[in-house]
N, C-alpha and C positions, 0 to 999 in steps of 0.2 A: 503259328502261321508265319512262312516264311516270310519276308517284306518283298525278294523278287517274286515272288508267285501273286501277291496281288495285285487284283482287277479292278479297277472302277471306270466308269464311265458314262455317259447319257445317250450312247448309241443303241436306242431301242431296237434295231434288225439284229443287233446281236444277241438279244434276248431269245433269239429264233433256232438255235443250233439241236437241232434234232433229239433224240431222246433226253429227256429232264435235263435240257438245254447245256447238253454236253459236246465240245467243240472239235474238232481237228483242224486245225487253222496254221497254215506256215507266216499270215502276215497277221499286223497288230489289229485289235480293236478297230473299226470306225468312230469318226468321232462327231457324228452327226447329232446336232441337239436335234429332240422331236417337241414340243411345247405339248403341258401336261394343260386335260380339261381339270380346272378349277373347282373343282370338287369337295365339300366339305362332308366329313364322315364322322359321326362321333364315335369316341371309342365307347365300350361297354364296361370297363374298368372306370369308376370314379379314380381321377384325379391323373388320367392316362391319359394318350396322345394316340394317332393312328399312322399306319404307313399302309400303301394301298399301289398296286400295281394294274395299269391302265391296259395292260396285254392280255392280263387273265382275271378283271374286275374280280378282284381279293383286296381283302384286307384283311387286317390283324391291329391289336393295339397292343402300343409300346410305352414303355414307362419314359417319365417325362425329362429324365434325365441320357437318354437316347439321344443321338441326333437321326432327325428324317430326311432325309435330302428330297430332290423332286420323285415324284412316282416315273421319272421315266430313266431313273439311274439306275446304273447294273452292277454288278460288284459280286468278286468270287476269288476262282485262283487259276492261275494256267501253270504246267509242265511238260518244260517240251512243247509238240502241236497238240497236248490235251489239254482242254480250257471247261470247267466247271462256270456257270457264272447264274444269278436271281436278277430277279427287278423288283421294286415294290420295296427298296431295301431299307436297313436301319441299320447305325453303327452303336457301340459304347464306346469311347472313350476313344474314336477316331484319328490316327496320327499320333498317340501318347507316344510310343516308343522311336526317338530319333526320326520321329517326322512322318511315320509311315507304317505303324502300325497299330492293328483295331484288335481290342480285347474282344471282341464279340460282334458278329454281323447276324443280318438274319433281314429271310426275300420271301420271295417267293418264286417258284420254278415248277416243270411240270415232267410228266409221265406220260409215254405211249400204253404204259401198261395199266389196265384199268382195274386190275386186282391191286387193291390197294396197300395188301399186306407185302407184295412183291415188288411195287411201288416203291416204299418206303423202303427197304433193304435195296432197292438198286443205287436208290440215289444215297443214300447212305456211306454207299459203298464205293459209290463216283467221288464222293465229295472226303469220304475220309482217307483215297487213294492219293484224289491229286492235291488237297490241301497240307497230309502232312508230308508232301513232297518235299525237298531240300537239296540247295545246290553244293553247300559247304560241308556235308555230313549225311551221314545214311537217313534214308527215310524215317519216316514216325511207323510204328509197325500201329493196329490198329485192333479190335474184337467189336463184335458186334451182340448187342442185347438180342432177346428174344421179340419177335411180333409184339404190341400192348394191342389190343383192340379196343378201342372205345369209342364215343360220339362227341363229336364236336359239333356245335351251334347244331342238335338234332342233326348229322349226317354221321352215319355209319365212316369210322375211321381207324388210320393204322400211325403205328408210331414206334418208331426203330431209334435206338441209341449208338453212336460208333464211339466207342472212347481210347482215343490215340497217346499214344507213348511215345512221346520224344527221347531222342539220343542226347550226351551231355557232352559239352557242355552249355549250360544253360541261360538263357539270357531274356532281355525283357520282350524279343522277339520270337523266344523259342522255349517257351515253356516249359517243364518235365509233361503234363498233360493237358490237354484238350479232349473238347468233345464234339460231334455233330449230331441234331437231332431232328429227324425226317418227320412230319407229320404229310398223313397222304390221305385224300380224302376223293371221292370218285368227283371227277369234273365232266365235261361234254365228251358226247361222241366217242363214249368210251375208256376215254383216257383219264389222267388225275391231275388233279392238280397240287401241286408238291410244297411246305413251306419250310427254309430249312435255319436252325439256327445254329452257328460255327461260333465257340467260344471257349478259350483257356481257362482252366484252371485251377485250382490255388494260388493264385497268384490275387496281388491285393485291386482291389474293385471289381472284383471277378463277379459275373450274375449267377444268380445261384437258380439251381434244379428247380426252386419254386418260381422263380421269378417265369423261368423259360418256359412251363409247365402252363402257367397263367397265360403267357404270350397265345401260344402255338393253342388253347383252349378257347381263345376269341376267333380264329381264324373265320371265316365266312364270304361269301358274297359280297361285294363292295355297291350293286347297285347302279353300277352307271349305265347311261343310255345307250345304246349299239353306235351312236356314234361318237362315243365317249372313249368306246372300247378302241383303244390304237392295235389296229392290225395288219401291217406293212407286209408281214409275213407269215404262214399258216403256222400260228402258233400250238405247241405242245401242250395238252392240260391248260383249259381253261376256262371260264365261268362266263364270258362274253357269249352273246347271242347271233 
């Protein structure tokens, strides 16, 4: 993950950029706080924590050594005027490398497309283009898994793996590999709602395939009230009523 390509921020309208909230944008981020409804969720994992985005009432639970910032934070990566970005988010190991870079994030984001299998290989493929982007070195080239089909919290769902291959040489910002892993599960009105988690590889404190497996397997409904649900702008894939 390069450190200029990442995004954070609490400007909830930019959680809004059109298909599985992919960006074309010449100016930076907004930086509008939105105040999050106070919401307690428990997670479904003993001994876990939850992160929950108030745009597409989702959640997910995260292990307790995560940090969860507010559900109205956003965080991804831009190149160039293309900008990937979730809400709902959660870091590991946040700023470890020279102040600025995260072993592993992981949101939630959405789809126009409501096949869910095609879902998850788009944003897959959004997220493994413009994250293993790089200003100082050739891009990360990337491959992607086959389709997984399975059911998450009882919903019929799709689950795509991208696993990217950095160029050398190597550093604690720049991995030899990383991975993205799309879970897409049908949302409203046709569309899906998308969870994605972006994390290095071999590398030490790295989360591993089971941990993320576990994550992206809690994903569900978060539950909140319709006027809970923050909706500034006609969101992509979402659980809100």
């Amino acid at each position: 993950m390069a450190p200029a390509h990442t995004v954070t921020g609490t400007a909830l309208p930019a959680d809004q950029y059109g298909p599985q909230d992919t960006a074309t944008r010449t100016k930076p981020l907004p930086t509008t706080t939105t105040a999050a409804p106070q919401a307690t969720i428990a997670a479904l994992t003993p001994g876990w924590q939850t992160a929950y985005s108030i745009s597409r009432n989702a959640v997910y639970d995260v292990p307790q050594d995560w940090t969860v910032p507010t559900p109205t934070t956003i965080i991804g990566f831009e190149s160039g005027n293309s900008r990937v970005v979730m809400s709902g988010a959660a870091e590991l190991q946040p700023k470890s490398c020279d102040g600025h870079h995260t072993k592993a994030m992981a949101g939630v984001t959405g789809s126009k497309l409501g096949d869910t299998a095609a879902a998850a290989k788009d944003v897959a493929t959004d997220w493994a283009t413009i994250g293993g982007s790089n200003d100082d070195r050739p891009n990360a080239t990337f491959t992607l898994s086959p389709v997984e089909t399975l059911t998450v919290q009882g919903k019929p769902a799709a689950h795509v793996t991208a696993t990217l291959t950095n160029p050398a040489p190597y550093d604690c910002s720049h991995p030899a590999t990383a991975v993205v892993h799309t879970i897409a599960v049908a949302g409203n009105n046709g569309q899906s709602v998308v969870m994605v988690v972006f994390a290095d590889q071999n590398v030490d404190g790295a989360t591993t395939t089971e941990t993320i497996r576990q994550m992206f397997n809690t994903l569900r409904p978060a539950g909140l009230k319709p006027a809970d649900c923050k909706q500034d702008n006609q969101v992509v894939g979402t659980w809100c009523n």
